[in-house]
N, C-alpha and C positions, 0 to 999 in steps of 0.2 A: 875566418870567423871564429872567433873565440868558442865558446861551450854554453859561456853565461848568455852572449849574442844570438846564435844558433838555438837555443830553449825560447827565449822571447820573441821571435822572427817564428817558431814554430805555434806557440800562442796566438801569436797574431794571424798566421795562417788560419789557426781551427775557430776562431771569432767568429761568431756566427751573421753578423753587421746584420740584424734582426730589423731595428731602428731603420737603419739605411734603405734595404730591400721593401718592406712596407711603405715608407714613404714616396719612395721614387714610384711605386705601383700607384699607388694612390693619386702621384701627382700627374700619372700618365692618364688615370681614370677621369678626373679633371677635364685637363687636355682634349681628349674626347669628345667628353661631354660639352665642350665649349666650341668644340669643332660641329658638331651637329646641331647646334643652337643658332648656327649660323644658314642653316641649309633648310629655306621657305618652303612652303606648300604651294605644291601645282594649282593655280589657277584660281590663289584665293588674294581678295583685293584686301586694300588696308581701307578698313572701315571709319571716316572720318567721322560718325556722329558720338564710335563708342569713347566713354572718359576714361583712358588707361592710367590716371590717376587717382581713382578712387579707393576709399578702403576695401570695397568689392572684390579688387584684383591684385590684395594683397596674396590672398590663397591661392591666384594663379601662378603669381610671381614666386612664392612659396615654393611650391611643390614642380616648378618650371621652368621659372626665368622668363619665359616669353610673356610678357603680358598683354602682349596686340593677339595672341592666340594665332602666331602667321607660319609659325616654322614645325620641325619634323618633331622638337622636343615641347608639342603642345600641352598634351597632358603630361611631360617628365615623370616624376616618380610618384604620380597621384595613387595608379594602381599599384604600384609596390608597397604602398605605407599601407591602403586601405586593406590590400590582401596581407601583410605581415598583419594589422591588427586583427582582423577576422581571423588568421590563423591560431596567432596567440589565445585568443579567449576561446577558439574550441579545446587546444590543448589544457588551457589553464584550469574548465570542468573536468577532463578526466582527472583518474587520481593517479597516484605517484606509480602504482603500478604498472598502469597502462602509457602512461609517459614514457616509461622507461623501455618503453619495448620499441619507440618510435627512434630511430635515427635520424641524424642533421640533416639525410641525403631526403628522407621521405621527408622530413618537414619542408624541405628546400623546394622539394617535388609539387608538394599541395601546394605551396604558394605560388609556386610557377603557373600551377590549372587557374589559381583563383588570380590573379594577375592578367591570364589571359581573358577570361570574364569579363572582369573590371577594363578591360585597354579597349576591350571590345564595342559594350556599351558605353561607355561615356566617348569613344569617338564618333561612334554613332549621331549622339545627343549634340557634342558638340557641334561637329558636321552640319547641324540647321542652325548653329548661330552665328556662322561665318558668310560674309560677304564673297561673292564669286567674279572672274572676268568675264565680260557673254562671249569675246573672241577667243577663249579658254574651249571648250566643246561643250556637247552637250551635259545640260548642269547632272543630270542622273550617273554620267560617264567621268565626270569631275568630282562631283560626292563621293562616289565609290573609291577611286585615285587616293582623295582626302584620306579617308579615313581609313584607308591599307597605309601610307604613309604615318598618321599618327600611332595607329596601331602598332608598326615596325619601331615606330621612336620608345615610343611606351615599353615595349617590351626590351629596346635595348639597355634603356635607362634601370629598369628592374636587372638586368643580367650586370649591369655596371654597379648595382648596388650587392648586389651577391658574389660577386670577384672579388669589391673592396674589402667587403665582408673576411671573407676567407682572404686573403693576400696582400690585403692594406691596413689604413687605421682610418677607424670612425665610421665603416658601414654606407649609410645613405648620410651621414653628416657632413662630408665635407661639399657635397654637392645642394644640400640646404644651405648652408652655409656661405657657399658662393651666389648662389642666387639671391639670397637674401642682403650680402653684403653688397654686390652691382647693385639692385636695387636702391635700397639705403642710400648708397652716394649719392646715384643720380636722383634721387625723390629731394633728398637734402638741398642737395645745390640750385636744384629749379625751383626750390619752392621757399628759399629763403625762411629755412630753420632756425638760423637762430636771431632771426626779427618775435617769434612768441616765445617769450621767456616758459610760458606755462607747460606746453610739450616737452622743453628742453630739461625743466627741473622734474616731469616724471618720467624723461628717458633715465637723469640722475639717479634715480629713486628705485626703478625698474632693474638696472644696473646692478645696483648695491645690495639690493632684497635678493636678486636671482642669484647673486656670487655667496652671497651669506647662508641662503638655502640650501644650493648646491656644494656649499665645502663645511657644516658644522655638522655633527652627527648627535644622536641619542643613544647614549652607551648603557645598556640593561647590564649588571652584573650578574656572572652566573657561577655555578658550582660546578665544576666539571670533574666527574668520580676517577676519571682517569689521569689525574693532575695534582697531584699533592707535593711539586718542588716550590722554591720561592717566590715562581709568578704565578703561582693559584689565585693571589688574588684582584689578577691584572687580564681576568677574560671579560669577555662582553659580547651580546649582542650588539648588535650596531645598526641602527638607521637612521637613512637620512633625514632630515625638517622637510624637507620636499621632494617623500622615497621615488615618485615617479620623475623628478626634474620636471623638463620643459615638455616631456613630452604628452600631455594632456594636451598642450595647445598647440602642440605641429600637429596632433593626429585630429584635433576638433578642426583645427585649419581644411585638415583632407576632407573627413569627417562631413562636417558640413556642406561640400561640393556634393555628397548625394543624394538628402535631400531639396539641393537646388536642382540637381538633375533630373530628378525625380520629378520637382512640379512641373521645368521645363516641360517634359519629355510628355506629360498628360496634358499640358494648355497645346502641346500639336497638334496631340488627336483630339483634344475637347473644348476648341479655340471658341466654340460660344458658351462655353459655364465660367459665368462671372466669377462663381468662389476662386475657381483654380487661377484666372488671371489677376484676382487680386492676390491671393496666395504669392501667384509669384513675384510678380512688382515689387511687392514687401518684402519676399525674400533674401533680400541686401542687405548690408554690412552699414548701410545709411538709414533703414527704415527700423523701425521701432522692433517688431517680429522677426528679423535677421539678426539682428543685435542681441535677444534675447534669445533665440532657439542657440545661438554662437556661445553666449555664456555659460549658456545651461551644461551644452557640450562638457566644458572644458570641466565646470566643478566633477558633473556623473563621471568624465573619464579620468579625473585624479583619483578620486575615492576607486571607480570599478579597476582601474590598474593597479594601483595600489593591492587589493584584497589580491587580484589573482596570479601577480606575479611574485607580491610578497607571502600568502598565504598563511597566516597567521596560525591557523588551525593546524595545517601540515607543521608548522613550525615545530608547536608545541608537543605535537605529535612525535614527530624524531626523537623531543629531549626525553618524552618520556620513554622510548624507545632504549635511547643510548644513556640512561640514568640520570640525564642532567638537570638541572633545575634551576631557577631563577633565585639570587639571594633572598630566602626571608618566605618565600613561597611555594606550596606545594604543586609539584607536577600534575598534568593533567586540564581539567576543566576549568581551574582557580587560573593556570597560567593562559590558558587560550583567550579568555575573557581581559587576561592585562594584557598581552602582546594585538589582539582586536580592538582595544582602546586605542593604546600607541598609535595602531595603522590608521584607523579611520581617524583621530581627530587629528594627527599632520595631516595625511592626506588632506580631507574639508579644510585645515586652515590655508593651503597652500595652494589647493583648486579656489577658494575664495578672493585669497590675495592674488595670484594671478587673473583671476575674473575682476576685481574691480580696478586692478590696474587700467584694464582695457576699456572698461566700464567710463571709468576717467574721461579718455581719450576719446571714446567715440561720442559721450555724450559734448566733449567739447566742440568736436564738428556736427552734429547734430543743431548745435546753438548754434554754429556759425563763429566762434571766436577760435579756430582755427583751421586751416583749409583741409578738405575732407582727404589731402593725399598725406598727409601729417599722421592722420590719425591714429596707425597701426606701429609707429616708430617705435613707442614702448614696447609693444609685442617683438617686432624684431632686434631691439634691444635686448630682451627676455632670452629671444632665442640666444642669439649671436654668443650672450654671456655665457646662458647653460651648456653650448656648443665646444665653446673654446674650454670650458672647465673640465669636459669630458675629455677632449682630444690633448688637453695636458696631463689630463693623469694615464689616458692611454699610452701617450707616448713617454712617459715617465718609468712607464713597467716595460716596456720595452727596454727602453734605456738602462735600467737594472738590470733587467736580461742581459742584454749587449755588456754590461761589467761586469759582469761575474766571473770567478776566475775560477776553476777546480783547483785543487790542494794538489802539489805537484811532486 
């Protein structure tokens, strides 16, 4: 072997296949997950009156795949997203100081306690809306069974999302993502999509606003004191048109399972107070009051994510810290007030355009001019796009990683 051979073959050896190794983990996480989706709950019947085609069970389908509610991955990653949010917005009230004292392992920690919570109750809650075998045993001795099995799925599916996390790409994305894509096809093909032209041109539309949101940025020029060569005047703030992406609406999608659980969980024990069973009935992704508490979600959690994972205030704070300042504007309370503008009016315009995309959709099943399983296609168009745009630029910085050569 040559010298020049021998140098390149030793290159190759120290390559880190970054790309390579996250993927393959990633795809075994999958795997998994697709394995367990296949593995029913003891002694629970398939219930022929529920409509597993409705907009209703997009959010189960969402956050689980299962949408008969029959196997071990019932609730999926309902309590991992609802407890990663609850985590997030306590951290996001403390300030920088107090963050900084928290390591990934204790944040990893708290989520794991509130995940157990979350897996807890809602298997519980579920647990009374499932149909039972009576040749199964006794139904108290088969509830119980239930809901240690969803619990166990629950809490796998959160350890499957905190693996990916640390040793894959895309976290809990690619497992929305598969669910939502099964999904999608089979809703499509049985429901003969592209007979209503009208879903089909705002899944178009859904599509093209989510991919334009997600890759065009808002570049703020800045003065950076520590930068006076030729590209001083090539720095920037940068945010995005849509700084939260999609996820306002996977987390309102979670989001809103609580308080369905919630009224559930009070019409069991207060099965004769009228308000609460009408509450609940309405409750749905078809009644006028589910549709609206749904949208509502989505705009509060663009704008409330927004503020507290971009933090407009801190922002400003650092630059005046570190001397910086925005061209044309002085540091301080002048720039807190333009960077809190930025955030909040993308945010609201992006939490809006995402709300009445759906707004669209459901109000057309609603009318009846197109079938109520149709309805939520845009949304998981939304996702699907915001998803794959993420996991391309994920795996893009990877792949630079994996090129990189040291100067030899």
């Amino acid at each position: 072997m040559t010298v020049r051979g021998k140098d390149s073959f030793l290159m190759d050896m120290r390559q880190p296949h970054e790309l390579r190794n996250r993927l393959l983990f990633t795809f075994l996480v999958v795997a998994a997950y697709m394995l367990c989706r296949s593995i029913l709950l003891y002694g629970v019947a398939a219930d022929e009156t529920t409509d597993a085609s409705g907009a209703q069970y997009f959010l189960s389908t969402l956050v689980s795949g299962d949408r008969y509610r029959m196997t071990v991955m019932a609730l999926g990653i309902a309590p991992y997203l609802n407890a990663s949010l609850l985590v997030q917005i306590i951290f996001a009230f403390r300030n920088s100081t107090s963050r900084a004292k928290i390591s990934k392992i204790q944040s990893d920690r708290w989520m794991r306690w509130v995940s157990v919570v979350f897996s807890v109750v809602m298997a519980i809650v579920q647990s009374y809306g499932l149909s039972y075998r009576p040749d199964a045993g006794p139904l108290w001795l088969v509830r119980t069974i239930v809901i240690l099995e969803m619990f166990g799925g629950a809490m796998l599916a959160s350890l499957m999302c905190l693996q990916n996390e640390r040793h894959g790409v895309g976290a809990s994305m690619p497992i929305i993502l598969l669910n939502i894509a099964l999904s999608l096809f089979q809703n499509m093909s049985a429901n003969h999509f592209f007979e209503f032209p009208a879903i089909a041109i705002l899944c178009l539309v859904a599509i093209a606003g989510t991919a334009y949101m997600e890759n065009s940025m808002i570049k703020v020029p800045l003065q950076r004191v520590s930068i006076h060569n030729v590209h001083a005047d090539q720095n920037y703030l940068a945010y995005k048109r849509a700084p939260m992406g999609i996820m306002p609406v996977m987390f309102a999608s979670s989001a809103f399972l609580l308080p369905y659980y919630l009224v559930h969980m009070l019409v069991s024990f207060y099965p004769q107070n009228a308000a609460l069973v009408s509450i609940s009935d309405n409750m749905v992704l078809t009644r006028s009051l589910g549709v609206a508490v749904y949208l509502v979600l989505i705009v509060i959690l663009a704008v409330l994510f927004s503020f507290l994972m971009l933090n407009p205030r801190e922002t400003a704070h650092q630059m005046q810290r570190n001397g910086d300042s925005i061209v044309g504007m002085y540091a301080g309370e002048q720039t807190r007030r333009f960077l809190t503008g930025i955030v909040f009016r993308w945010s609201l315009i992006s939490g809006v355009l995402q709300a009445c995309c759906m707004a669209v959709s459901l109000a057309l099943s609603m009318r009846e001019m197109i079938p109520a399983a149709l309805a939520m296609n845009p949304t998981s168009m939304m996702i699907i796009t915001s998803i794959v745009c993420s996991l391309v630029q994920e795996i893009a910085s990877y792949y630079r990683y994996d090129a990189y050569r040291f100067f030899m």
